[in-house]
VMD Tcl script that draws the C-alpha trace (Angstrom):
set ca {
  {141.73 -88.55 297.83}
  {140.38 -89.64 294.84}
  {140.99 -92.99 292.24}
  {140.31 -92.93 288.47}
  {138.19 -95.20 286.51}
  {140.73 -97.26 285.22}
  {142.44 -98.08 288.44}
  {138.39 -99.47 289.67}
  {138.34 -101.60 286.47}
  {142.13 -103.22 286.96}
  {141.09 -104.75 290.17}
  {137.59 -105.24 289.23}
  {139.87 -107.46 286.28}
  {141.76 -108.91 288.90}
  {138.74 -110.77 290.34}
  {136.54 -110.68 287.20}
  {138.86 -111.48 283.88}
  {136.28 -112.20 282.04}
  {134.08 -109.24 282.53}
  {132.28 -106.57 280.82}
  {132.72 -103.88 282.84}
  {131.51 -100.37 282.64}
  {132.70 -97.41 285.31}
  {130.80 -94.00 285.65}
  {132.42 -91.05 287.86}
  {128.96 -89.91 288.88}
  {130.42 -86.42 289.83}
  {133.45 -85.77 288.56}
  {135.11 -86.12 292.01}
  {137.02 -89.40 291.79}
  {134.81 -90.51 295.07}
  {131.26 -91.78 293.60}
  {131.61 -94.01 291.04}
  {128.54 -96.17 289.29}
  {129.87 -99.88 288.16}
  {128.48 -102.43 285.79}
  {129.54 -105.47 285.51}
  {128.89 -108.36 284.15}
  {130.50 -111.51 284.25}
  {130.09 -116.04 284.99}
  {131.53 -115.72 288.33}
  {127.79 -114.27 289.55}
  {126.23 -117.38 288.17}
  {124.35 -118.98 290.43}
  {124.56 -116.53 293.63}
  {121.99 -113.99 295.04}
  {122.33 -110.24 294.05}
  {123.78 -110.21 297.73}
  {126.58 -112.55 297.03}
  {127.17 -110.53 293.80}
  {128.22 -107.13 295.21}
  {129.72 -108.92 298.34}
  {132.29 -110.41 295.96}
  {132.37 -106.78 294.17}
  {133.15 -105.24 297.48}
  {135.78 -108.22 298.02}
  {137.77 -107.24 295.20}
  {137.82 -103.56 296.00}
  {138.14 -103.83 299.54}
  {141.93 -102.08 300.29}
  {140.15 -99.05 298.62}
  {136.74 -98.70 300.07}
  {136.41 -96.31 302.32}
  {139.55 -94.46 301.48}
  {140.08 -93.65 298.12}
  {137.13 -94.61 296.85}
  {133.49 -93.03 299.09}
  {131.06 -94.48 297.22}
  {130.01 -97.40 294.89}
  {126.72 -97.70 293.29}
  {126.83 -101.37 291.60}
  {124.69 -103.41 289.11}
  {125.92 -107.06 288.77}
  {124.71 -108.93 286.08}
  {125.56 -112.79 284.60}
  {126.09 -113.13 280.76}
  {123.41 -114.53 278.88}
  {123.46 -118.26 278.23}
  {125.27 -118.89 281.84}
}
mol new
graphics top color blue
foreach p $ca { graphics top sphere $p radius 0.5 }
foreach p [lrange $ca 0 end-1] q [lrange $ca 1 end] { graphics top cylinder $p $q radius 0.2 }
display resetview
């Protein structure tokens, strides 16, 4: 089972309001997505920390509806 890209960015939005956010199904198949996203909640932590809080807010679908992530976190410019 599958999710859409719009369902990944609502909770990414839930965690990351102020985000840019970009989602890419990598194969058509609803299970490997590629995320960007950008946003002042990275500021300060490690690339670690980043996708650790990515993971957080995507968490209830990890593993079930959703196979595999590829992420790039990013903090706005000027932050």
């Amino acid at each position: 089972m599958g999710m859409d890209a719009a369902e990944i960015e609502a909770l990414l939005r839930e965690s990351f309001p102020d985000a840019e956010i970009e989602i890419n199904d990598l194969r058509g198949d609803g299970d490997h997505y590629a995320a960007r996203i950008v946003s002042s909640a990275f500021a300060g932590k490690t690339r670690v920390q980043q996708h650790q809080m990515v993971y957080r807010a995507l968490e209830r679908k990890m593993d079930t509806e959703l196979h595999a992530l590829a992420i790039q976190t990013a903090v706005p410019e000027g932050c």
